[in-house]
KELOTI-347773 format. One line per field, with one value per residue (C-alpha): x, z, y. Coordinates in steps of 0.5 Angstrom, whole numbers, plus 500, padded with zeros to 3 digits. Each point is the difference from the previous one (the first is absolute). Example, Ala and Ser with C-alpha at 12.3 -4.5 7.8 and 13.67 -1.06 7.14 Angstrom:
<pts>
x = [525 502]
z = [516 498]
y = [491 507]
</pts>
This chain:
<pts>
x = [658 498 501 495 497 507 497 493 502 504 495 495 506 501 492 499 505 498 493 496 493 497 501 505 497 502 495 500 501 502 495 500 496 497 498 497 496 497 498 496 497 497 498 496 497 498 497 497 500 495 505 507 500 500 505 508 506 506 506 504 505 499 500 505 504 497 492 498 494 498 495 496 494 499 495 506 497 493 504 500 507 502 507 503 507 497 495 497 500 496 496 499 499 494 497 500 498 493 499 501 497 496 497 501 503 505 498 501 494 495 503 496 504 497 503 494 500 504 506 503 507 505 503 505 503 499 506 500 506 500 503 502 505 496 493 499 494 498 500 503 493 497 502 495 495 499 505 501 495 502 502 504 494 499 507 501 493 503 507 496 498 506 502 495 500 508 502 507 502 495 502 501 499 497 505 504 497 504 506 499 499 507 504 498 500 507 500 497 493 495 494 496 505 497 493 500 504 496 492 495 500 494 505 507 501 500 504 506 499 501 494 497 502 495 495 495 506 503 502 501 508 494 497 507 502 494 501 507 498 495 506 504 494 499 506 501 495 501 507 498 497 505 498 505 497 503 502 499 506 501 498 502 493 502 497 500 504 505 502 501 504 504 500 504 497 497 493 495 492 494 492 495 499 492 499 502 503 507 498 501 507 505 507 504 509 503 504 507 500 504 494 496 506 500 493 499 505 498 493 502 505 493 497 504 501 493 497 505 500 499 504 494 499 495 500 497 502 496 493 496 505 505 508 503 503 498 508 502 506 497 495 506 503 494 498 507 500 494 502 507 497 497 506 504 495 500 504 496 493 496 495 493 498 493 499 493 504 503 491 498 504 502 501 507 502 502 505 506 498 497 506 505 496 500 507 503 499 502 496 501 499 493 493 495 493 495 495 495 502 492 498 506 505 507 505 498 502 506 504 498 503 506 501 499 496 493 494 492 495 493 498 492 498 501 498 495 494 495 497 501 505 506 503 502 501 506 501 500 505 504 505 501 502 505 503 500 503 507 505 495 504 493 502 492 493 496 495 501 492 501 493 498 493 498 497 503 499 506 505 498 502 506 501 500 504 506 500 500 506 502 497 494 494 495 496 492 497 492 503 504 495 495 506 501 492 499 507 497 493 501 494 496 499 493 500 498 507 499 497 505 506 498 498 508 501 495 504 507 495 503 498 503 505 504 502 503 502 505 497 502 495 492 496 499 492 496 498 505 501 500 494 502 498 504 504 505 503 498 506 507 501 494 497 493 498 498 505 494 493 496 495 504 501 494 499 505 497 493 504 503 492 498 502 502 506 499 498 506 505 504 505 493 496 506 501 491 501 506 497 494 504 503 493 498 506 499 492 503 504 494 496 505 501 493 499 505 496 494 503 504 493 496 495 500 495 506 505 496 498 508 502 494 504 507 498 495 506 506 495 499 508 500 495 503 507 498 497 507 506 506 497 499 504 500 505 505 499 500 507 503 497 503 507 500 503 497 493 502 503 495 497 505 501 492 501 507 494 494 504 504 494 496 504 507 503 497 494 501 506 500 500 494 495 507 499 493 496 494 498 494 500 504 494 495 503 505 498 493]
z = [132 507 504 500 492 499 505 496 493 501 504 494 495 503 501 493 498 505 498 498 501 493 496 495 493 493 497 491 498 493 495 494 493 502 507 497 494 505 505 494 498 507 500 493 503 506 497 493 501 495 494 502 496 494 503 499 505 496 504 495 499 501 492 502 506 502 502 506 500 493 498 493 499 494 497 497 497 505 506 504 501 505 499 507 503 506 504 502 492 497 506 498 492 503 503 494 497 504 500 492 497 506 503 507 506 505 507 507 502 493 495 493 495 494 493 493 497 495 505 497 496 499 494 499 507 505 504 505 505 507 501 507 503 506 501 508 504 508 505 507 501 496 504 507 496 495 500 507 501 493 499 495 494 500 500 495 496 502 496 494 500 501 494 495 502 498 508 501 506 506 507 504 507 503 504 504 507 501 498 505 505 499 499 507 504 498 503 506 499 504 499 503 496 494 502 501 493 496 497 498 494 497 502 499 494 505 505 495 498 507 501 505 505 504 497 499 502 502 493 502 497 497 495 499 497 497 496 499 496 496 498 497 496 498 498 496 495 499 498 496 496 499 506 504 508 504 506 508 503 507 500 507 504 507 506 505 504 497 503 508 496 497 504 496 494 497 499 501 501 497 501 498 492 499 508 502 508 503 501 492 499 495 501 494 500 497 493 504 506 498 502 494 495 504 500 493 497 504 498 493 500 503 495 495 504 500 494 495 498 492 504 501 507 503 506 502 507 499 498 504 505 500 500 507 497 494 498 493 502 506 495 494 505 502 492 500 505 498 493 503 505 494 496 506 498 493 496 495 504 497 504 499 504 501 497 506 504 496 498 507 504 496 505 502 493 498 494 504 504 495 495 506 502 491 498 505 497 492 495 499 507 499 498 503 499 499 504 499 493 497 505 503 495 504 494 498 507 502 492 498 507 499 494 504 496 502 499 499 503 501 508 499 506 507 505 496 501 494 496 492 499 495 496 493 496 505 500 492 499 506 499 493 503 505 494 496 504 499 503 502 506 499 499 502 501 507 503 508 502 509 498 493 498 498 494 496 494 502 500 495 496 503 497 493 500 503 493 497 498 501 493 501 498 505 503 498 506 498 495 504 506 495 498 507 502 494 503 506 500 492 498 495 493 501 506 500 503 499 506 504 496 501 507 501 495 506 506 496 500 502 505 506 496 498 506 500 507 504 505 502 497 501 502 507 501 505 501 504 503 508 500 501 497 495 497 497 499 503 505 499 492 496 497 500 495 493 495 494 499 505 494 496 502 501 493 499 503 497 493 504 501 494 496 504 499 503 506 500 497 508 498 497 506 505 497 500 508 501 495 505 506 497 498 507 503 496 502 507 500 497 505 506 497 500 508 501 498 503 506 500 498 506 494 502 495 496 505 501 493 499 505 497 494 501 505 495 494 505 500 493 499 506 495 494 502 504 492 498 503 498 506 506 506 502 495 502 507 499 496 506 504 496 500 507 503 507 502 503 496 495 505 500 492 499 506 494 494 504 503 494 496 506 505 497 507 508 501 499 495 494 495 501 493 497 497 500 494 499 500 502 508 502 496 502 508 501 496 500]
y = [182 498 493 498 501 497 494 500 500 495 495 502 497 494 499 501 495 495 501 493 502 500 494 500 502 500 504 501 506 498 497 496 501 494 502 507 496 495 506 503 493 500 507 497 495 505 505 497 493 500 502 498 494 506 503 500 505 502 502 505 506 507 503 506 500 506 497 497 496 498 494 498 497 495 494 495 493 502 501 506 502 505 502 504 503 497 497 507 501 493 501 507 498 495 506 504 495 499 507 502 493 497 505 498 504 495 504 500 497 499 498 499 495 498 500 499 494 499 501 507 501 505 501 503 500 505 504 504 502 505 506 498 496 499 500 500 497 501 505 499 501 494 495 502 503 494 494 500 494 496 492 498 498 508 502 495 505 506 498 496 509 503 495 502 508 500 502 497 504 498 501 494 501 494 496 505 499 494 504 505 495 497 506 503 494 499 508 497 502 496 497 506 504 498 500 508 500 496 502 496 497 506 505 498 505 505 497 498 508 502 503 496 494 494 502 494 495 496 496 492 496 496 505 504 492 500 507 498 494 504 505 495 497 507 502 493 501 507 498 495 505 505 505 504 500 505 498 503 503 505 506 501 498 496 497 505 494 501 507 497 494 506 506 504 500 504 499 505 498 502 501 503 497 500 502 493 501 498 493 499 505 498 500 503 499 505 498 504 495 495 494 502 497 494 498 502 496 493 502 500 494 497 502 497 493 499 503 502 506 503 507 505 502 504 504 506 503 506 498 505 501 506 499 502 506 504 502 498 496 495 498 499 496 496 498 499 495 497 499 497 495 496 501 496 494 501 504 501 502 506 504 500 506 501 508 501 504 506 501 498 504 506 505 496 498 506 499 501 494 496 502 498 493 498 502 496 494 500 499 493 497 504 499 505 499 506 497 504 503 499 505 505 498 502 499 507 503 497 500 492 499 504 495 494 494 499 497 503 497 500 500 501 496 503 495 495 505 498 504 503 505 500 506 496 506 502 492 502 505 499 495 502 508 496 497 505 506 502 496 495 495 495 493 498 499 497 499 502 500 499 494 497 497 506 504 495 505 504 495 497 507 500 493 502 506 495 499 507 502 508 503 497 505 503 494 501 497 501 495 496 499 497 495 499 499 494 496 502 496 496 501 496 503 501 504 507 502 508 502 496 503 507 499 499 508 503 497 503 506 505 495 496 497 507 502 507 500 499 495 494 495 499 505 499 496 503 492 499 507 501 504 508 507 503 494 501 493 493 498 504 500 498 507 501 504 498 502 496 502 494 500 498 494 499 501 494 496 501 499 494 497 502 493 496 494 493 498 495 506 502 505 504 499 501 507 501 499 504 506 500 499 507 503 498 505 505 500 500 506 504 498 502 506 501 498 505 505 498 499 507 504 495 497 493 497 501 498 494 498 501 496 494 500 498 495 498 500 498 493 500 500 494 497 501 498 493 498 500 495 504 506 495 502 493 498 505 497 492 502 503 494 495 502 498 495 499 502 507 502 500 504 504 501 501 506 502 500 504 505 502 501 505 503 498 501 503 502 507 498 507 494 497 498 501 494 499 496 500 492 497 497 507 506 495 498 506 506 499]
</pts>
């Protein structure tokens, strides 16, 4: 080894060893029953303040050594008991409660609870247990596209969620930049250095991937606190339930600074993800230099001071980047020394290993890669996740991960871009087919969307299969979305709810919620399109023809109007303002087509009457969205403003907040209208 490595290595260990910039914490990893029954008290109060005094959680044994999760209903002496193995399965035991007895639906954004008079009984008691050890939650991606701006009473909502759908493996990134920080200025990296590294707060998910640096930066000491303290009240509570978070660990991405404080490493540069130029490069540590293990440890042991640790990391050093070399033996070595930078903190890690990378780049991935990149790490220090199992499912094409354990997850959402899409009837055999096939490794269900908040009926099918186990007959999805159509609004008995019920069996169609594409997410809206002829997506990736009849939709939404519910029932209104938003669209696309051919046969009474109507429908959906709080794009911005501590980083954030959701990155950035929302300020201000 070179002099000067030895030197190096030796300054960073007694750097590490001597550091004192992060204070001194103890955090709770371990949680008494009490603790949990208390969490579930406070979720009560939360979610059905109205009904918790008939309510009563119980803590108990699993009936076999085999189940996971298991909870029980029962009225007892006219208390409602909900009996779980854990706070995620009394939560759980709530939610089925409200959805089978209540008729109600706990949501994102709307929820409608209501429970008849008298207060229903269960005898005898209901049980119900999963299937799956784990059920996941969260994209890398999640935490720009929808959460990168929330305060801690969402976070508390979204875990209150979380509980209620059975989820007890959520990523938990927030917090990390502040170890970052203390990692490489122990390196020597200055503040200039950190500013080149780190994005703004919108745009952080890709930088920790490596796929972009700077961008929309820099990141203020005083926000990264502020996150990190967010991290450890998020991590407290999901703990407090029963959950398992999976934790950051390193995956080789480093300030380019670090190159000139050691020049002998090797690290290699890269441009051009989504066309953004030099100025926004990354800068990636090969795992065989000797660096790689040292920064991946001490990040590690970070981790741990700062947060504790469940022993589930995530890192993914190969998210739309391609490893330096494609032979089988430097990418078994790279997994290797990946998986071992962890182990040295903790010995008892598992890597969650987000599986995107063999469906994205399949071209590279090719089985002697992926096979070399998988087995170099043993099934029980693994856990990959089928990213993208609702749609391309990859546990078929590499043999169950050459046998390692998996998750299959539901990705759905690209980028939060709104509009009605879903497969449910692959949504409906898909999981169970993972589960079923011979020599099956899946240990689990998630839920991996890159934004949420959105087509909530999707979700809300993935929450009930949780709990089916693997022999469960075929689901009748005709019959489950009329079940899904009366917890979703609670009508009254009196209501004539028919046209309604079968407004939702039009939209499964064939129609725009049996997607038999393999697209990613919604049908691109021509709404928020860069005008152009011959479109064939909006953006990069946002497909623009039309898997559905646009005419039935419109059909639904004349059955949605034919009775229509209370002006006070908001789950009901928010869905009529988002199925004619849809309607509107689609009518757009019609109408874009018919310019094209007026244009190409030189008529322009049609090209002009064409051109009319989709300005006058892009004012129609302006219209319609600004009825509806939930579709203000003022909301998405005052949040970010409001995670600011000084004025010009408020000013600062909202830029992060407005361009994530047009033009992504540099003017003439390939990714722009990625993350396009069709809300109202932005059709009305920008598309318009």
């Amino acid at each position: 080894m070179r002099a000067w490595l030895c030197c190096a290595l030796v300054s960073i260990f007694l750097a590490f060893a001597a550091s004192t910039s992060l204070p001194k914490h103890n955090p709770k990893v371990s949680y008494s029953q009490q603790d949990t029954l208390d969490a579930v008290k406070g979720l009560f109060s939360r979610v059905v303040p109205q009904y918790s005094q008939f309510l009563s959680p119980v803590i108990i044994a699993a009936p076999n050594a085999t189940a996971y999760d298991y909870f029980e209903v029962e009225t007892v002496s006219g208390c409602l008991e909900l009996r779980g193995t854990s706070g995620v399965a009394i939560a759980s035991a709530l939610n089925w409660f409200l959805k089978n007895k209540c008729n109600s639906l706990v949501t994102w954004q709307d929820s409608s609870v209501s429970c008849p008079t008298p207060f229903p009984v269960v005898t005898p008691a209901y049980a119900s247990s999963t299937p799956h050890k784990w059920r996941y939650y969260f994209n890398v991606c999640t935490f720009g596209y929808t959460s990168a701006f929330w305060d801690w009473p969402r976070w508390q909502k979204e875990i209150d969620w979380m509980s209620l759908n059975g989820i007890n493996m959520p990523l938990a990134f927030n917090g990390q930049e502040i170890l970052w920080q203390q990692v490489y200025t122990e390196l020597g990296v200055s503040q200039k250095g950190l500013d080149d590294f780190f994005t703004g707060p919108a745009f952080l998910p890709w930088q920790r991937m490596g796929n972009v640096n700077k961008w929309m930066g820099p990141l203020s000491t005083a926000w990264m606190q502020s996150d990190s303290s967010l991290q450890k009240q998020i991590l407290e509570r999901e703990r407090a339930f029963g959950m398992t978070p999976v934790l950051p660990a390193f995956a080789g991405h480093v300030p380019g600074e670090l190159a000139k404080l050691f020049p002998g490493a090797d690290i290699t540069k890269s441009v051009g993800w989504g066309t953004f130029n030099e100025t926004y490069g990354t800068y990636y540590l090969s795992p065989t230099d000797a660096l790689f293990s040292k920064i991946g440890t001490r990040f590690v042991q970070l981790v741990n001071q700062v947060y504790g640790s469940d022993h589930f990391y995530n890192a993914d050093p190969f998210n739309e980047v391609r490893p330096p070399s494609s032979d089988p033996a430097f990418i078994a070595q790279s997994a290797q020394v990946i998986y071992n930078s962890m182990a040295a903190a903790d010995p008892a890690a598992v890597w969650v290993l987000q599986g995107w990378f063999l469906v994205n780049d399949a071209s590279f991935w090719q089985p002697p890669q992926a096979k070399a990149f998988l087995d170099a790490i043993s099934s029980d220090n693994l856990l990959v996740l089928d990213l993208f199992a609702d749609i391309r499912p990859e546990w078929q094409a590499t043999e169950n991960f050459y046998d390692r354990p998996f998750v299959w997850n539901m990705l759905h959402n690209f980028g939060g871009r709104t509009g009605f899409y879903g497969a449910l009837p692959r949504l409906a055999a898909g999981p169970f087919a993972a589960m079923n096939a011979e020599g099956s490794t899946m240990v689990g269900m998630g839920l991996t969307p890159e934004a949420t908040e959105t087509n909530y009926v999707v979700y809300d099918l993935w929450s009930d299969i949780v709990w089916m186990p693997a022999s469960s007959p075929a689901i009748d999805l005709a019959q489950w979305l009329t079940i899904y159509a009366n917890r979703r609004y609670n009508p009254p008995q009196t209501q004539n709810f028919r046209a309604i019920t079968a407004a939702w069996t039009t939209l499964l169609g064939p129609g725009v919620y049996s997607s038999p594409t393999d697209q990613e997410g919604t049908s691109g809206s021509l709404i928020a399109a860069r005008p152009a002829f011959d479109l064939v997506r909006v953006g990069c990736c946002a497909v623009v023809a039309e898997y559905y009849k646009g005419v039935d939709n419109w059909r639904a939404l004349g059955k949605f109007l034919e009775h229509p519910l209370s002006q006070s029932n908001e789950p009901y209104l928010n869905d009529l303002a988002e199925l004619t938003r849809q309607v509107l669209s689609d009518a757009t696309y019609v109408q874009w087509q018919r310019l094209e051919t007026a244009y190409n046969s030189k008529d322009m009474a049609s090209l002009n009457s064409a051109g009319s109507l989709i300005l006058t429908y892009i004012n129609y959906t302006e219209a319609v969205l600004a009825s509806r709080p939930l579709w203000l794009v003022g909301k998405w911005i005052a949040a970010a403003r409001a995670k600011a501590s000084t004025p010009a980083e408020a000013d600062l954030f909202e830029v992060n907040a407005r361009t994530q959701i047009t033009l992504w990155g540099p003017r003439d950035s390939g990714l722009h209208e990625y993350a396009y929302h069709l809300w109202s300020g932005l059709v009305g201000d920008l598309y318009s």
